[in-house]
Structure formats: structure tokens, C-alpha cells
Backbone as ProteinMPNN parsed JSONL, in Angstrom:
{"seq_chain_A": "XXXXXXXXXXXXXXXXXXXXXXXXXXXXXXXXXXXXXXXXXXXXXXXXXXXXXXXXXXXXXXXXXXXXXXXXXXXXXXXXXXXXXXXXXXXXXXXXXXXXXXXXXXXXXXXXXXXXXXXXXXXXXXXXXXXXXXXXXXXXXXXXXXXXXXXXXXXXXXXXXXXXXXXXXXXXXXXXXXXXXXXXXXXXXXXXXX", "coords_chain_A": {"N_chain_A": [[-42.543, 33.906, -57.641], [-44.136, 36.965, -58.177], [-44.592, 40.109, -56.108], [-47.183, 41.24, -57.076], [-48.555, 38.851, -57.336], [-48.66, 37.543, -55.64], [-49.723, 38.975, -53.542], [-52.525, 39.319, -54.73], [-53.369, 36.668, -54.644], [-53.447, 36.171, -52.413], [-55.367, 37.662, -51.942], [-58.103, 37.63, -53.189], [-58.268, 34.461, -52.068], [-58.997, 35.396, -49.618], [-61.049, 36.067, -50.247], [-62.987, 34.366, -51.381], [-62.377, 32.311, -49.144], [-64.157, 33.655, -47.534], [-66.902, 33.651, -48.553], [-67.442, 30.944, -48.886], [-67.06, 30.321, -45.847], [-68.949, 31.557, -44.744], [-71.082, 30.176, -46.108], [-71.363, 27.999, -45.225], [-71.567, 28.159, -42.489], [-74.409, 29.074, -42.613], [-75.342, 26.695, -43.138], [-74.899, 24.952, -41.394], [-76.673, 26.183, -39.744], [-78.714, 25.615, -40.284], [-79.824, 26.651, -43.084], [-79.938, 27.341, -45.982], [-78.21, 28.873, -47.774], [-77.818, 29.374, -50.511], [-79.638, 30.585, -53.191], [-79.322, 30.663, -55.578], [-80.594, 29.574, -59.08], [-82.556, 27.596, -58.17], [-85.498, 26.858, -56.812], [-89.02, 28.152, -57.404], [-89.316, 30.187, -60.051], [-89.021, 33.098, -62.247], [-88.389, 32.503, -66.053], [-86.547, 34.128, -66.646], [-85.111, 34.933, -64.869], [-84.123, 32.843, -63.772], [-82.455, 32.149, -65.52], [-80.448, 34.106, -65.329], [-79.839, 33.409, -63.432], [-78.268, 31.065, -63.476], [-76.514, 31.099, -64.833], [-75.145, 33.228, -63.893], [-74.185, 31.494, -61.803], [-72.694, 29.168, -62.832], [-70.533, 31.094, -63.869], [-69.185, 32.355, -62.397], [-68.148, 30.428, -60.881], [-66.417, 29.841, -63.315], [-64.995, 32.191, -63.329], [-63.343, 32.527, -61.021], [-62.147, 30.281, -61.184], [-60.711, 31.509, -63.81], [-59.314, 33.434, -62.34], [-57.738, 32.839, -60.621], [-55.824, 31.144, -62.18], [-54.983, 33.1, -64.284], [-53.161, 34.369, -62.285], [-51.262, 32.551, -61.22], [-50.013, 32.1, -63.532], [-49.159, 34.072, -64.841], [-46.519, 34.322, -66.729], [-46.625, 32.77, -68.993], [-49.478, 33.626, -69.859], [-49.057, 36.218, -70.339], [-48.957, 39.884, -69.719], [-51.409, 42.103, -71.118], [-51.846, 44.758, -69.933], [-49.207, 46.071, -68.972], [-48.319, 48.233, -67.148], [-47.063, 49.192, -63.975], [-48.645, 50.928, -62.242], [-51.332, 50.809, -63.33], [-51.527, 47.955, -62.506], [-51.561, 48.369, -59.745], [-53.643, 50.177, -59.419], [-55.493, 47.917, -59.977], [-54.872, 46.306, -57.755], [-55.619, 48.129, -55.746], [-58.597, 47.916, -56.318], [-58.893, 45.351, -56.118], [-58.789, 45.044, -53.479], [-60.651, 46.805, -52.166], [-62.681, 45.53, -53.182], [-62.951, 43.08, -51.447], [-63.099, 44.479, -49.221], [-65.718, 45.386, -49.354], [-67.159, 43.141, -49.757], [-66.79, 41.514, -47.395], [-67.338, 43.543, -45.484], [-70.411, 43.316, -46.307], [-71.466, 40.71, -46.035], [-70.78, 40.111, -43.101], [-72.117, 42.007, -41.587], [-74.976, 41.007, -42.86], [-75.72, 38.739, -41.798], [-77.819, 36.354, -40.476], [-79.287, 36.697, -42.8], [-77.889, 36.435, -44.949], [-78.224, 35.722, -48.394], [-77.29, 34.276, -51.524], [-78.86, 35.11, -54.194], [-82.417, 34.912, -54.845], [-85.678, 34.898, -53.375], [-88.78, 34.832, -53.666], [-91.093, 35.439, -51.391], [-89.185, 34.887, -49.228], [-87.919, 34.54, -46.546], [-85.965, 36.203, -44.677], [-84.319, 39.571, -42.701], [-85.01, 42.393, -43.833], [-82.089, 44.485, -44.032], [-80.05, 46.897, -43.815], [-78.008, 48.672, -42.305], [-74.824, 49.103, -41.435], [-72.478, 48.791, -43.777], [-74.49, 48.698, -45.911], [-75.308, 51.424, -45.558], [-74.447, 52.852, -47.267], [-74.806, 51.41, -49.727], [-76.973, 49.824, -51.184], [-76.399, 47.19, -52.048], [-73.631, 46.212, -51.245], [-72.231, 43.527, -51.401], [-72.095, 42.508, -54.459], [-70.977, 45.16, -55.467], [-68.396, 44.589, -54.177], [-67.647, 42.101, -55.87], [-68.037, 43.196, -58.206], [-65.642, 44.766, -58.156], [-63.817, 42.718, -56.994], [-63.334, 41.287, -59.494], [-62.554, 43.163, -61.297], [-60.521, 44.268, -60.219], [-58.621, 41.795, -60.539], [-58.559, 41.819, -63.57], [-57.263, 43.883, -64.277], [-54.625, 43.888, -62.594], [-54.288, 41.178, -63.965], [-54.061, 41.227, -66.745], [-55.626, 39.799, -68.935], [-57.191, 38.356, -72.296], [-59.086, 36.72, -71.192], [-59.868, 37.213, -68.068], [-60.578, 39.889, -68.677], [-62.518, 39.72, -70.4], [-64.313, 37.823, -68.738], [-64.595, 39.462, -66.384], [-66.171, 41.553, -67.052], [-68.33, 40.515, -68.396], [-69.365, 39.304, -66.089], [-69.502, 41.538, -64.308], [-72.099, 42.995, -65.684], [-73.756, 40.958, -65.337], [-74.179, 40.136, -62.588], [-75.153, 42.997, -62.639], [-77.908, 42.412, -64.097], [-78.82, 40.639, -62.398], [-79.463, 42.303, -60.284], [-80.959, 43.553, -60.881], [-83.335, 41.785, -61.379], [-83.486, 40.987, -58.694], [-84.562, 43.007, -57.338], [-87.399, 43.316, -58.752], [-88.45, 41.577, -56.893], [-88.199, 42.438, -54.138], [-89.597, 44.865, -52.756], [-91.728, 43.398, -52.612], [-91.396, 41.228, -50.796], [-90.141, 42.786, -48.36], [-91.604, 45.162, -48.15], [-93.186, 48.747, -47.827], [-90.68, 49.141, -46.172], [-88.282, 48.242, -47.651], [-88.589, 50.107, -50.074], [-89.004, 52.623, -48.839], [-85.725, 52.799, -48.083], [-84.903, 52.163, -50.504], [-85.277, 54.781, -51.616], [-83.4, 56.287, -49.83], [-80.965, 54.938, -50.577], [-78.112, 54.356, -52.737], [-78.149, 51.796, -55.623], [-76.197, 50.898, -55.901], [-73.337, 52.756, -55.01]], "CA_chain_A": [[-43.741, 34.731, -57.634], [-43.682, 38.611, -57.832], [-45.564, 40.854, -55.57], [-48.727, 41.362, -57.397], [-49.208, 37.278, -57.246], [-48.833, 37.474, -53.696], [-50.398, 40.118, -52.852], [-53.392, 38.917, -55.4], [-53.444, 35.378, -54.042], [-53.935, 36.861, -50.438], [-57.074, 38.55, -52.117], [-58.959, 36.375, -53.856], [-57.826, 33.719, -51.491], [-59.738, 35.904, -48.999], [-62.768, 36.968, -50.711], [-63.327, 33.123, -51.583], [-62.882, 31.518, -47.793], [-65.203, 34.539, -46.749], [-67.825, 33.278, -49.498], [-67.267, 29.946, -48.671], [-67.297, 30.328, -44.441], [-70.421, 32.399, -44.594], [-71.79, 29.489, -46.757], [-70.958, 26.579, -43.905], [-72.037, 29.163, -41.441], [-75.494, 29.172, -42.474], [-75.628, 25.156, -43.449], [-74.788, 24.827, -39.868], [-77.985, 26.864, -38.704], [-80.142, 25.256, -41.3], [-80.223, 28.209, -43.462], [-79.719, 27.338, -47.194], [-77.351, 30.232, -48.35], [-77.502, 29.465, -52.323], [-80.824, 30.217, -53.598], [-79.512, 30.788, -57.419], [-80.912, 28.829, -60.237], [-83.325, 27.077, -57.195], [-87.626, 27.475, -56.391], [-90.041, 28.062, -58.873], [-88.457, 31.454, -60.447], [-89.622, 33.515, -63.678], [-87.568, 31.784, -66.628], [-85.015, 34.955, -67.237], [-84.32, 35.286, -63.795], [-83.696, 31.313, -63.744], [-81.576, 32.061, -66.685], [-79.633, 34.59, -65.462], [-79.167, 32.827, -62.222], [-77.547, 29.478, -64.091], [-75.049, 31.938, -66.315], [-73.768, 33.631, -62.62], [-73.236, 30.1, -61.011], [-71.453, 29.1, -64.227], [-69.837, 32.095, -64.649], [-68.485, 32.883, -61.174], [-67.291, 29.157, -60.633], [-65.445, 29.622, -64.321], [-64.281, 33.239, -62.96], [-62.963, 31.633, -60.488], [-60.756, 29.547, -61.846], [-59.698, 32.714, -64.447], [-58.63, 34.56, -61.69], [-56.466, 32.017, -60.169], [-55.079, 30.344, -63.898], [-54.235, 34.19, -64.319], [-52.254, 35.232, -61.431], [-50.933, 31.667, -61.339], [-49.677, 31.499, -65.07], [-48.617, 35.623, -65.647], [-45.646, 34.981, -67.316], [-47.191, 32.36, -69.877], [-50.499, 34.613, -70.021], [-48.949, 37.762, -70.75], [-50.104, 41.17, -69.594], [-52.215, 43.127, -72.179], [-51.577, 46.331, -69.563], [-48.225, 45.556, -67.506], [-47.927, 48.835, -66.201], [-47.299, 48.909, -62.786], [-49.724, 52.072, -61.952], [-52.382, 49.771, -63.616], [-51.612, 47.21, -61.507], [-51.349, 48.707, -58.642], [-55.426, 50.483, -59.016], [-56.28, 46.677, -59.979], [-54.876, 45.479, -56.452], [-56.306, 48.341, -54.781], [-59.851, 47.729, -56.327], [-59.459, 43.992, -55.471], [-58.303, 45.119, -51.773], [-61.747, 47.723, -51.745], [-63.728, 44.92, -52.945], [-62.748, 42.032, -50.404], [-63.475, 44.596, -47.528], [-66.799, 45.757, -48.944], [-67.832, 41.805, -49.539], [-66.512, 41.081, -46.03], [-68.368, 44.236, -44.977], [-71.455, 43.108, -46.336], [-71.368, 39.101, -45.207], [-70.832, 40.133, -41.881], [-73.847, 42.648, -41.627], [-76.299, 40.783, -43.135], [-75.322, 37.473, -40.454], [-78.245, 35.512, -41.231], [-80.076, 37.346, -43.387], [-77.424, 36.424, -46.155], [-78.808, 34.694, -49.341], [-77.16, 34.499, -52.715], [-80.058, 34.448, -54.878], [-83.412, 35.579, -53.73], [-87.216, 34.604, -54.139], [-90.793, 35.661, -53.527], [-91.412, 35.219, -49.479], [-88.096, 34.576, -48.187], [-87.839, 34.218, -44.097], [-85.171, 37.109, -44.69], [-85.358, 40.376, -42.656], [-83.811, 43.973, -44.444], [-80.737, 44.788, -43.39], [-80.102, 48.764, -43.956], [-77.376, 48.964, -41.311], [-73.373, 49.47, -41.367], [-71.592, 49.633, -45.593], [-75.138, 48.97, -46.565], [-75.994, 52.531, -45.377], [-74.092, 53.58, -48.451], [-74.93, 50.645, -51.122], [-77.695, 48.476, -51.533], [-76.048, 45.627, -52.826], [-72.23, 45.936, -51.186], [-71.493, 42.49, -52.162], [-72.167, 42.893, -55.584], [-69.978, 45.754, -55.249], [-67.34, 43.484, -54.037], [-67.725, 40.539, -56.737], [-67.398, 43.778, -59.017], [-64.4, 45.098, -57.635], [-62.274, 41.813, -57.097], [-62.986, 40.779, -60.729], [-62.064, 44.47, -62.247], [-58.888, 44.141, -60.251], [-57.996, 40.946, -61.385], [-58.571, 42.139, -64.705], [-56.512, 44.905, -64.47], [-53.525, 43.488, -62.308], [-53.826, 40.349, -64.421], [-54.899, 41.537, -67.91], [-55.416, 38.881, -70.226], [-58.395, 38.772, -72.774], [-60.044, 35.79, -70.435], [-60.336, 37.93, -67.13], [-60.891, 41.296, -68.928], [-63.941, 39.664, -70.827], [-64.7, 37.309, -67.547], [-65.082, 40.39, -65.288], [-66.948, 42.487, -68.007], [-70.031, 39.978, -68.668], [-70.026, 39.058, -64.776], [-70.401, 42.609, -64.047], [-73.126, 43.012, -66.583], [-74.456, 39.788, -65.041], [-74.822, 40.615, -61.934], [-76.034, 44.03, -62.463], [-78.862, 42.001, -64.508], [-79.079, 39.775, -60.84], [-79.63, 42.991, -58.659], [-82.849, 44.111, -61.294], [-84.416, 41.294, -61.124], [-84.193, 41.168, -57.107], [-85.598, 44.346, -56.99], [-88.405, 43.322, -58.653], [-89.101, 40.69, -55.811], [-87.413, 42.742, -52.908], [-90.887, 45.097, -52.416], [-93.23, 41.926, -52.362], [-90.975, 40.654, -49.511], [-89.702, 43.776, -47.68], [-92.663, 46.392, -48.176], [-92.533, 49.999, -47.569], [-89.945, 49.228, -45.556], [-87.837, 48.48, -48.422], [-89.287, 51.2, -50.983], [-87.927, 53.934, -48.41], [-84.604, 52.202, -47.974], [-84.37, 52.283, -51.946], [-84.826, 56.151, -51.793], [-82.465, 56.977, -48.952], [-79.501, 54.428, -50.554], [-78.298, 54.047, -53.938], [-78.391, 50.156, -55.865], [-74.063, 50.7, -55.883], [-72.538, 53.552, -54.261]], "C_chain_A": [[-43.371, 36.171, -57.327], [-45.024, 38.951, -56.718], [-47.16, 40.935, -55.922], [-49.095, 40.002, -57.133], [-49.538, 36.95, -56.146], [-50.194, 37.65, -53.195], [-52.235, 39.524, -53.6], [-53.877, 37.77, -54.765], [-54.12, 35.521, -53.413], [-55.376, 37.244, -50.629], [-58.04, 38.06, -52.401], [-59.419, 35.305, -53.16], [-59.274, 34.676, -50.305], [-60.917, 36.066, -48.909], [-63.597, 35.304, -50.836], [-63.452, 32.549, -50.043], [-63.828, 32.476, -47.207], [-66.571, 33.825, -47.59], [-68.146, 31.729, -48.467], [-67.797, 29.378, -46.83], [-68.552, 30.351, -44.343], [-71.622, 31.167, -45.189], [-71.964, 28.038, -45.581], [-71.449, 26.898, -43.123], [-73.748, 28.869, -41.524], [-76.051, 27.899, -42.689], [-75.927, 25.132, -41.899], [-76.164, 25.339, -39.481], [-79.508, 26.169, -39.388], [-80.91, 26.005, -42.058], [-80.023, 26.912, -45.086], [-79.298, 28.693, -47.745], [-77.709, 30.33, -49.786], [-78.692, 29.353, -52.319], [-80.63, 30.478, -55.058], [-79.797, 29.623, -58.078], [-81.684, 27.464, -58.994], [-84.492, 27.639, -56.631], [-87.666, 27.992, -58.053], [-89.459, 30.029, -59.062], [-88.52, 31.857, -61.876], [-88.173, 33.051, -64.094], [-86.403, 32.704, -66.991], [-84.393, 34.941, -65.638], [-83.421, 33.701, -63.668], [-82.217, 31.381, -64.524], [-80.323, 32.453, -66.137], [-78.892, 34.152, -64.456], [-78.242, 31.493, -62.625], [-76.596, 30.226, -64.708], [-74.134, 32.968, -64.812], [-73.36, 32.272, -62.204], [-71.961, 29.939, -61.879], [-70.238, 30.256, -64.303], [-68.908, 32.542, -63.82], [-67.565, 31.827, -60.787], [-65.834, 29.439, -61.783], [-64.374, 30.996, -64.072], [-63.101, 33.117, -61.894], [-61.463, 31.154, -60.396], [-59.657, 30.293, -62.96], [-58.513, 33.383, -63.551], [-57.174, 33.821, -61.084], [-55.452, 30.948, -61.473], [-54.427, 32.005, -64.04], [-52.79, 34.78, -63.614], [-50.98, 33.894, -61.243], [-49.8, 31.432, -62.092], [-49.078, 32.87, -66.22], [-48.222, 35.259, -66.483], [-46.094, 34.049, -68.793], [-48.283, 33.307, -70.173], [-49.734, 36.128, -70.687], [-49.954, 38.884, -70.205], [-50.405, 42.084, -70.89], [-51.855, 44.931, -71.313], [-50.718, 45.986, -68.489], [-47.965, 46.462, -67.222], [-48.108, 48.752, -64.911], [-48.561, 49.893, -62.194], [-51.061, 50.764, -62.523], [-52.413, 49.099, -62.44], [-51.839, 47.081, -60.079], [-52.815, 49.643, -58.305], [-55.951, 49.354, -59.206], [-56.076, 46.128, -58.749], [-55.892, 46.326, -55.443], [-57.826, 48.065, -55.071], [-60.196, 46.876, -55.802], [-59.841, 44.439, -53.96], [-59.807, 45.488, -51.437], [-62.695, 46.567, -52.279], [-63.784, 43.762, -51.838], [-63.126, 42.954, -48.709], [-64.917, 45.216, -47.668], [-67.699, 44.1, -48.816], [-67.831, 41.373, -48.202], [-67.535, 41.926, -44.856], [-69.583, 43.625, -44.583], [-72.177, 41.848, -45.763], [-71.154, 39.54, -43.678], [-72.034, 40.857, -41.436], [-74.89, 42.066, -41.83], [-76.579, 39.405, -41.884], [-76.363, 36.672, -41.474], [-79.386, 35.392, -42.33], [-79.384, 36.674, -45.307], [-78.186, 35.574, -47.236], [-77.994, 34.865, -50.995], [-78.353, 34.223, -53.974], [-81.08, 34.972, -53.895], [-84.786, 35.236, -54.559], [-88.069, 34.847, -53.459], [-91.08, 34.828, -51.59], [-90.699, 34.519, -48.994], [-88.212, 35.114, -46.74], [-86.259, 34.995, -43.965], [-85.469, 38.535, -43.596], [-84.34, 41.611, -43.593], [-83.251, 44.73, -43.433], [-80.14, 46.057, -43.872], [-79.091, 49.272, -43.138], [-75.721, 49.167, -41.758], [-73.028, 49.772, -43.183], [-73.526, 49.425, -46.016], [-76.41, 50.006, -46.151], [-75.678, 52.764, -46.664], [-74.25, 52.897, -49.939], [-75.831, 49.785, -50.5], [-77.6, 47.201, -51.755], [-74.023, 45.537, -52.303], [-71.302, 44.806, -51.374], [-70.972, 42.426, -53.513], [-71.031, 44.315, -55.813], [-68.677, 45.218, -55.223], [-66.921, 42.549, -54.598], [-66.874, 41.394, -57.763], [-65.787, 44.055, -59.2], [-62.941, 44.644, -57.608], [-62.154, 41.27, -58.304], [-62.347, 42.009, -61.348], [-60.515, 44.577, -61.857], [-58.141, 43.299, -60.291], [-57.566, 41.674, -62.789], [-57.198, 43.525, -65.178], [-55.006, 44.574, -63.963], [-52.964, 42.362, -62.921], [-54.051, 40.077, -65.613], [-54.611, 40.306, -68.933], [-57.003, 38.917, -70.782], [-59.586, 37.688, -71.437], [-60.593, 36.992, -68.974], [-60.477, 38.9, -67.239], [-62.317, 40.724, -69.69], [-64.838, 38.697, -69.243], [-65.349, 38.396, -66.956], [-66.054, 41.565, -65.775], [-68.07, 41.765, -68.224], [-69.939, 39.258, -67.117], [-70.782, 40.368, -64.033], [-72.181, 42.773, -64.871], [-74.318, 41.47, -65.822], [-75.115, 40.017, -63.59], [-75.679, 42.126, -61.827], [-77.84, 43.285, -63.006], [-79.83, 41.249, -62.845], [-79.65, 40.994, -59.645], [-81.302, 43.595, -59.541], [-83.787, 43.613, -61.041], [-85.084, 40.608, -59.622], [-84.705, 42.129, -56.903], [-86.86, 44.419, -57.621], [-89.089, 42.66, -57.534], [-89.21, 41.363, -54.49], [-89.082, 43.252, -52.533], [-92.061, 44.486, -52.141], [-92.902, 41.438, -50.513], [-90.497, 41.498, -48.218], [-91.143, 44.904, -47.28], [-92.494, 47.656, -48.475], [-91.388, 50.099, -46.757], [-88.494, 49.501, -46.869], [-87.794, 49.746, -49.424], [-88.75, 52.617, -50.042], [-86.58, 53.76, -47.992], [-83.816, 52.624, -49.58], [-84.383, 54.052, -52.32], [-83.863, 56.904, -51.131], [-80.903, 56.376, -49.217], [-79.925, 54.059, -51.702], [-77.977, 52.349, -54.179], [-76.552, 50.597, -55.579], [-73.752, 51.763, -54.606], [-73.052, 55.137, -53.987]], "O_chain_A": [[-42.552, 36.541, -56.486], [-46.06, 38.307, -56.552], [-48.102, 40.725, -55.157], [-50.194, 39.951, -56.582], [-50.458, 36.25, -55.723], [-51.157, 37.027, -52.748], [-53.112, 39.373, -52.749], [-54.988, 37.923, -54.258], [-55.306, 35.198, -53.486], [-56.299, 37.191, -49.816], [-58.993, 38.124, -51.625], [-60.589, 34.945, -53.289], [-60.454, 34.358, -50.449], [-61.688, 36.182, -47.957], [-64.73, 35.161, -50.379], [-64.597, 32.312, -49.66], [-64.396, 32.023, -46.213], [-67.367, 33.413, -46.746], [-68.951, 31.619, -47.542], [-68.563, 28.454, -46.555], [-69.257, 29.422, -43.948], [-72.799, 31.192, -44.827], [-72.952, 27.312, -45.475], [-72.092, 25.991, -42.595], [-74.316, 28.459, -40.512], [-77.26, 27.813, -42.471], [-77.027, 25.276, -41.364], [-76.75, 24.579, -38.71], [-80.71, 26.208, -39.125], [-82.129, 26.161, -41.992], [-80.014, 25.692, -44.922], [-80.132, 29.514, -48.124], [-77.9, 31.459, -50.237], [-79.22, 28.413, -51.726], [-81.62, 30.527, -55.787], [-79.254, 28.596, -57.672], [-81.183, 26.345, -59.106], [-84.518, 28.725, -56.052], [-87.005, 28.131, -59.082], [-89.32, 30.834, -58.14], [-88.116, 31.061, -62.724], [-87.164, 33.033, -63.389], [-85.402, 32.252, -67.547], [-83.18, 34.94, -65.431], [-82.205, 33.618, -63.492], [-81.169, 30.82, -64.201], [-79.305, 31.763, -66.207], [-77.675, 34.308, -64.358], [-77.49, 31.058, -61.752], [-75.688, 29.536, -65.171], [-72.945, 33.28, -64.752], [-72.171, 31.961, -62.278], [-70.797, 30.328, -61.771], [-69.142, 30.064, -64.829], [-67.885, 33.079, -64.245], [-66.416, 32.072, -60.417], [-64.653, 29.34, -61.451], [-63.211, 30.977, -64.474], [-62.011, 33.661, -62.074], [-60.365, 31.418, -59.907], [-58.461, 30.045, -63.119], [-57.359, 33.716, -63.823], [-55.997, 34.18, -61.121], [-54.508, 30.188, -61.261], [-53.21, 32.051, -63.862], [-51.805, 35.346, -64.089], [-49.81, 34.263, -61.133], [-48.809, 30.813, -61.702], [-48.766, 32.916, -67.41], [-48.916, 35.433, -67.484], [-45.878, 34.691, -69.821], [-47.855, 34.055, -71.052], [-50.235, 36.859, -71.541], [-51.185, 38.897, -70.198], [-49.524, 42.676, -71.514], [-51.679, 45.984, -71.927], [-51.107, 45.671, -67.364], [-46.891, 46.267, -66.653], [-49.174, 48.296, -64.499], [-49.475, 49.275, -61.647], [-51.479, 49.92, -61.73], [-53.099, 49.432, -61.473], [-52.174, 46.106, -59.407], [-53.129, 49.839, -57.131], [-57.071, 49.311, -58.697], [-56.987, 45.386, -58.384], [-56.678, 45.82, -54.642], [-58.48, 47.956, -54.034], [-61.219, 46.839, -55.119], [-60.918, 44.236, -53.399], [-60.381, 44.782, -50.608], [-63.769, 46.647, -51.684], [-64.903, 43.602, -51.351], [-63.324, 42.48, -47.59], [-65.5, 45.584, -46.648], [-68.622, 43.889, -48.029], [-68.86, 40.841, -47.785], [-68.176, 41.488, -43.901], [-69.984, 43.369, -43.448], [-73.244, 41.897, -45.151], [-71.798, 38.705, -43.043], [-72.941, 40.219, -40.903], [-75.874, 42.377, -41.159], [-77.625, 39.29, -41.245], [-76.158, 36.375, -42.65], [-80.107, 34.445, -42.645], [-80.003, 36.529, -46.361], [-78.822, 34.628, -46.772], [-78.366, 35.882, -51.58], [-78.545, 33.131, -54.508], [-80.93, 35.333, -52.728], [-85.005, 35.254, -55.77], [-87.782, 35.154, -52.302], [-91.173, 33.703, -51.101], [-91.082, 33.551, -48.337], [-88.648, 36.135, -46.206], [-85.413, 34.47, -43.241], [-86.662, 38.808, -43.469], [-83.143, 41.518, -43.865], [-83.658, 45.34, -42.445], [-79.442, 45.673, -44.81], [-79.123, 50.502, -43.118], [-75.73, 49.531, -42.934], [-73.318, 50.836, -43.731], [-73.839, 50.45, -46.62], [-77.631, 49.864, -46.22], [-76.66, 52.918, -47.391], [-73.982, 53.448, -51.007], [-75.591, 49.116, -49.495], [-78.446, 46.309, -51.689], [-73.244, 44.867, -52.981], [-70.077, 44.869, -51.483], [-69.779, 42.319, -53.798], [-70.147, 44.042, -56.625], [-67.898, 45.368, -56.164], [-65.93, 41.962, -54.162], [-65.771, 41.085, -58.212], [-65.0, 43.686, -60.071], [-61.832, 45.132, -57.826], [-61.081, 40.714, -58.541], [-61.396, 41.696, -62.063], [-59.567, 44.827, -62.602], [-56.949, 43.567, -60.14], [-56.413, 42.028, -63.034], [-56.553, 43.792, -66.192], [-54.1, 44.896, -64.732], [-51.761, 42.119, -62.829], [-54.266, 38.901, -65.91], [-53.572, 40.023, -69.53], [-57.926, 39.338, -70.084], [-60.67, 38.079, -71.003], [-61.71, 37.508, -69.03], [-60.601, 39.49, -66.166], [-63.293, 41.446, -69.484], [-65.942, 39.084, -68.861], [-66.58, 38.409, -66.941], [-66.602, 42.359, -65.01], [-69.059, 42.497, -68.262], [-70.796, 38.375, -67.096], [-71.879, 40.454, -63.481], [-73.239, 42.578, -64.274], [-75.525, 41.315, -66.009], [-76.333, 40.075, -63.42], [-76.641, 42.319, -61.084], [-78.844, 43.611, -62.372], [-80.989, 41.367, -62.448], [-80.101, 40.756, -58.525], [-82.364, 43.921, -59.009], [-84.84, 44.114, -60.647], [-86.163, 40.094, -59.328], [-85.557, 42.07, -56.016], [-87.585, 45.361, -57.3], [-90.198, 43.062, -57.181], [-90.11, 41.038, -53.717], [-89.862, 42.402, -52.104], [-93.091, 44.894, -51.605], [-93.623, 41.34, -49.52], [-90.467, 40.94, -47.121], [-91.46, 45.261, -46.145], [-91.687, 47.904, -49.371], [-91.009, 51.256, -46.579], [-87.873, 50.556, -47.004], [-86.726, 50.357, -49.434], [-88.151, 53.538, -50.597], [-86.16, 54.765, -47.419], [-82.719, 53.134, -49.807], [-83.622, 54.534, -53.159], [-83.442, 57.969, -51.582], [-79.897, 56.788, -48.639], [-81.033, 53.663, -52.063], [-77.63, 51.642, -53.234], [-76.096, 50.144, -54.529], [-73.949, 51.49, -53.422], [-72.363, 55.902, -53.313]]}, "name": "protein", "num_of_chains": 1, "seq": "XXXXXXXXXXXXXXXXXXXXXXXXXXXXXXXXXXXXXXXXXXXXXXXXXXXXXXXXXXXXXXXXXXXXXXXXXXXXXXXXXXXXXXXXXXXXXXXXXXXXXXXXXXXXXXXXXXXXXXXXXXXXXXXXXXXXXXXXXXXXXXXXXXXXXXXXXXXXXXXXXXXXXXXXXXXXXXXXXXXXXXXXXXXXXXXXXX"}
């Protein structure tokens, strides 16, 4: 294994038992963490919520068949400079996801619906982003993609982005039902990304 596999491993590897913890974490309290593609939920949002599960599970498994399987895979961009802004993006997304999972405690929810027992959380990285997970999902797939370029995790991380950006519209139609004005001046003082 070279460096980037390592070093990649370590990242991914990271961003996943943080996902994963945070998800046990709130079983334990009697939370239900996963609310995607679950409750009565207009049929695109349903939609789009069944094509992230899918899509993140199958990402997933790209990212680690990639870093796994380089030298069969081939890189499409083996410069090292490449490689080396794809680790740091992963790196900057695993500490804004970690950021954000720790801030929200038990507020977290993947997925979101109409009078959640949530409260808004406006405090530490999500002074500066709205959505710093999402940020973070972005981040560690773009630097897969880039440290481990093959067409699978360069189109993977290109319709997940696109996927979740679709995932943060249609919580923001719900967010104001469930938040209030509280929300609504939150959304003018911090942008949906960065």
C-alpha cells in the first residue's frame, strides 16, 4: 500500500465510524437517527431520500473498491498535486462532518420531517454553514474522487453531490414549519454551504 491508501483508509475509515457511532449513540437514547426514505413524506422528497441511501451505501463501497484496488483501477489524474488537494479535501471534510455530529449531539437526524422533536442548532462550524455535514459527505467524496480517480468515484461523488444538494432544498422547505423565525433569521445570518 502507498501513502495515499493509507492515508485515505484512515479517512474514510474515520468519517464512516463517526457516522456510524453517532448512529448507536442516539439508538441508545431512543432517538431514531435515520429518518431518510421513512414517515409520510411528499413523493420527490421520498424519492430523493431512497437514491441517497442507495447511493451513499454504493459510494461507500466505491470509495473503498477504489483506494483498495488503485493499481487494477487505474488513475484517470495520477498526479501527485491532484492527489494531494483530494486528501486534503477528504481531511477538511472528515473534520467538518465530525464538527458538525458533535454540535448537533442530539439534535442529529439524517433525513428530516414536518414536526420533528429537534431543537436548531446555530452554534460552533454551523456558525459558518448551514448544513456542515453535507459539506463533509461533499468533501470526502470529491477527495476520493480526486486521490482515487476512476470514472466510478468521479461520477459517484458528482450525482451524490447533486443529490444531496437536492436533500438540503427540500429540508428547507420543512425546516421553517419546524424551526420558525428562529430559523428564517439563522438562514439570513449563515449561508446553506460556506
Amino acid at each position: 500500500m502507498n501513502f495515499y491508501q493509507i492515508l485515505m483508509l484512515l479517512l474514510i475509515s474515520t468519517f464512516y465510524l463517526t457516522y456510524i457511532t453517532k448512529q448507536i449513540m442516539l439508538k441508545r437514547r431512543g432517538i431514531d437517527g435515520t429518518r431518510l426514505a421513512k414517515g409520510n413524506k411528499p413523493g420527490r422528497t421520498f424519492l430523493i431520500e431512497v437514491f441517497l441511501l442507495v447511493g451513499t451505501y454504493g459510494m461507500a463501497a466505491v470509495q473503498y473498491i477504489s483506494i483498495l484496488m488503485e493499481a487494477k483501477l487505474g488513475l484517470l489524474f495520477p498526479q501527485d498535486v491532484i492527489r494531494m488537494i483530494g486528501v486534503a479535501a477528504a481531511l477538511l471534510g472528515v473534520c467538518f462532518f465530525m464538527s458538525a455530529v458533535m454540535v448537533m449531539k442530539d439534535s442529529w437526524r439524517a433525513g428530516v420531517e414536518e414536526g420533528q422533536s429537534t431543537r436548531i442548532v446555530t452554534a460552533g462550524v454551523y456558525r459558518i454553514s448551514r448544513n456542515p455535514a453535507f459539506v463533509g459527505f461533499d468533501l470526502i467524496y470529491l477527495g476520493t474522487a480526486l486521490s482515487f480517480s476512476n470514472f466510478a468515484a468521479i461520477f459517484g461523488a458528482m450525482f451524490l453531490i447533486v443529490l444531496f444538494h437536492l436533500q438540503i432544498l427540500e429540508e428547507e422547505k420543512l425546516l421553517p414549519g419546524n424551526f420558525g423565525q428562529e430559523y428564517l433569521d439563522y438562514c439570513k445570518r449563515t449561508r446553506r454551504y460556506l
